[in-house]
C-alpha positions in Angstrom: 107.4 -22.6 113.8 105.0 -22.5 110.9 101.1 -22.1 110.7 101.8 -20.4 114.6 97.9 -18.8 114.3 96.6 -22.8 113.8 98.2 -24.0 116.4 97.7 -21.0 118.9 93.9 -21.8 118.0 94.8 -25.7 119.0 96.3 -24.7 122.2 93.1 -22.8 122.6 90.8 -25.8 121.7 92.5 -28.3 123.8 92.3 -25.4 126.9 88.4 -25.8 126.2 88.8 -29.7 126.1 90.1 -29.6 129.7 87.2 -27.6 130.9 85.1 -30.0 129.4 86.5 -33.0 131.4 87.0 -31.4 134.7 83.7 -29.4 134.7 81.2 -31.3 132.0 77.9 -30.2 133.0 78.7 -26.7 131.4 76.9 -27.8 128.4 73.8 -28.7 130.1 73.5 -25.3 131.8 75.0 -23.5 128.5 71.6 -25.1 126.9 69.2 -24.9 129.7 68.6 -28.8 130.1 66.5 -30.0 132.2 67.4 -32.1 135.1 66.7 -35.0 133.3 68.5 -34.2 130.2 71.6 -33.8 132.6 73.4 -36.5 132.3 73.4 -36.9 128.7 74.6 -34.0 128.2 77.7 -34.3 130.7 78.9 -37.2 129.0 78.4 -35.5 125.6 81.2 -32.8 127.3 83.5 -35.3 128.0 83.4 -36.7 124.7 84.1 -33.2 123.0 86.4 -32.7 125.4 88.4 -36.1 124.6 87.8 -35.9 120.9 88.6 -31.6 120.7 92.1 -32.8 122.7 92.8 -35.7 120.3 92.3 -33.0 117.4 94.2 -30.2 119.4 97.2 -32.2 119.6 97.9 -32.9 116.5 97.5 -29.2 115.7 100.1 -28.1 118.5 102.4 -30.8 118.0 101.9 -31.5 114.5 105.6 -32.0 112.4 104.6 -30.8 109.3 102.0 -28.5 108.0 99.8 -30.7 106.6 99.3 -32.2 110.0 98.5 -29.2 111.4 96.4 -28.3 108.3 94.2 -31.7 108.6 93.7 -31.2 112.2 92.5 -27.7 111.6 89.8 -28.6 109.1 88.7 -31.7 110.9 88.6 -28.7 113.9 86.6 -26.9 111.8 84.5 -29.5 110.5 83.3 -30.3 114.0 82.5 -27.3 115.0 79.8 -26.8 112.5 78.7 -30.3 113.3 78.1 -29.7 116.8 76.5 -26.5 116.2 74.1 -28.0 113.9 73.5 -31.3 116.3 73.1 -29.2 119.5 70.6 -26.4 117.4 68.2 -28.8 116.6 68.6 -30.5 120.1 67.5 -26.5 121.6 63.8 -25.9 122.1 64.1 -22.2 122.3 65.2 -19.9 119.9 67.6 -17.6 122.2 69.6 -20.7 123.0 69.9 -21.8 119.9 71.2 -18.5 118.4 73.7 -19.0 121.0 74.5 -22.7 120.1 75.2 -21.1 116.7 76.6 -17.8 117.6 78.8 -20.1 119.6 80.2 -23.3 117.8 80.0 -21.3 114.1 82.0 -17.9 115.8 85.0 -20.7 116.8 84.7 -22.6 113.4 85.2 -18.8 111.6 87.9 -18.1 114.1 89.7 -21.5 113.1 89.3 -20.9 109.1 90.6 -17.1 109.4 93.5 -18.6 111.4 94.1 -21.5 108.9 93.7 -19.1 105.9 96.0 -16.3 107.6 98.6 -19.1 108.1 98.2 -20.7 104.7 98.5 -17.4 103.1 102.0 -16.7 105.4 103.5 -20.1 104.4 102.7 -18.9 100.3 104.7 -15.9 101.1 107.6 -17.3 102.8 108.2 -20.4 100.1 108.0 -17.5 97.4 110.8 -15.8 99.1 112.7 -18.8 99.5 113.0 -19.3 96.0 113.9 -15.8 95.3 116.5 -15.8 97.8 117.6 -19.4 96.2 117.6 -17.5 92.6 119.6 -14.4 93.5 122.1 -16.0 96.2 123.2 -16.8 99.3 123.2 -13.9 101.1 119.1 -13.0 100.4 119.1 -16.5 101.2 120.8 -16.1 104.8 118.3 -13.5 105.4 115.1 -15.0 104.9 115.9 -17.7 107.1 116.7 -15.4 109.6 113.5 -13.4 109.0 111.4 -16.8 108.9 
């Protein structure tokens, strides 16, 4: 299975997205809402939890790499987005470095495992064709390998 590191971070994304549905109101305590603020903020973890599973999904169960590649940047993409949405939404400063810590430590996580598995798939084409240049037997073996 190619780009495994993407798609262990997708099966990770979409475990989150399932917290998200079954227990939303994480993100209002994870912020410090007040009462009030609540329910807003439960339906804004259902909708990242819908939307990260829709992503996640096509980075587990994605066919080629390029599927699996698109869904990781869009992952990627959103995380910065909702770190930068939900900091300026924080009016203190320790839960907003944690907003950041937070959404920008999984976006990092997602980029080192998309560059790790880009970097792989370099690797194992380059072998492919030297193993298609020299014969079949080198070629035998890096299909094993791979």
């Amino acid at each position: 299975m190619s780009y495994a590191l993407s798609r262990l971070m997708s099966t990770a994304t979409a475990s989150y997205a399932g917290f998200c549905c079954v227990r939303p109101e994480h993100l209002g305590a994870a912020l410090d809402a007040d009462k009030d603020e609540q329910a807003g903020y439960d339906l804004l973890a259902e909708v990242f939890g819908v939307r990260d599973l829709a992503i996640s999904t096509f980075g587990v169960l994605g066919r080629s790499d390029r599927t699996v590649r698109t869904a990781m940047w869009i992952r990627i993409l959103c995380d910065v987005g909702d770190g930068v949405v939900l900091a300026a939404r924080a009016d203190d400063d320790a839960v907003r470095a944690k907003v950041l810590a937070t959404t920008l430590s999984w976006g990092a996580l997602n980029l080192a495992a998309l560059q790790l598995d880009k970097r792989r798939a370099r690797r194992v084409a380059a072998a492919r064709q030297v193993a298609t240049a020299t014969g079949t037997a080198v070629a035998a073996a890096v299909d094993r390998v791979t």
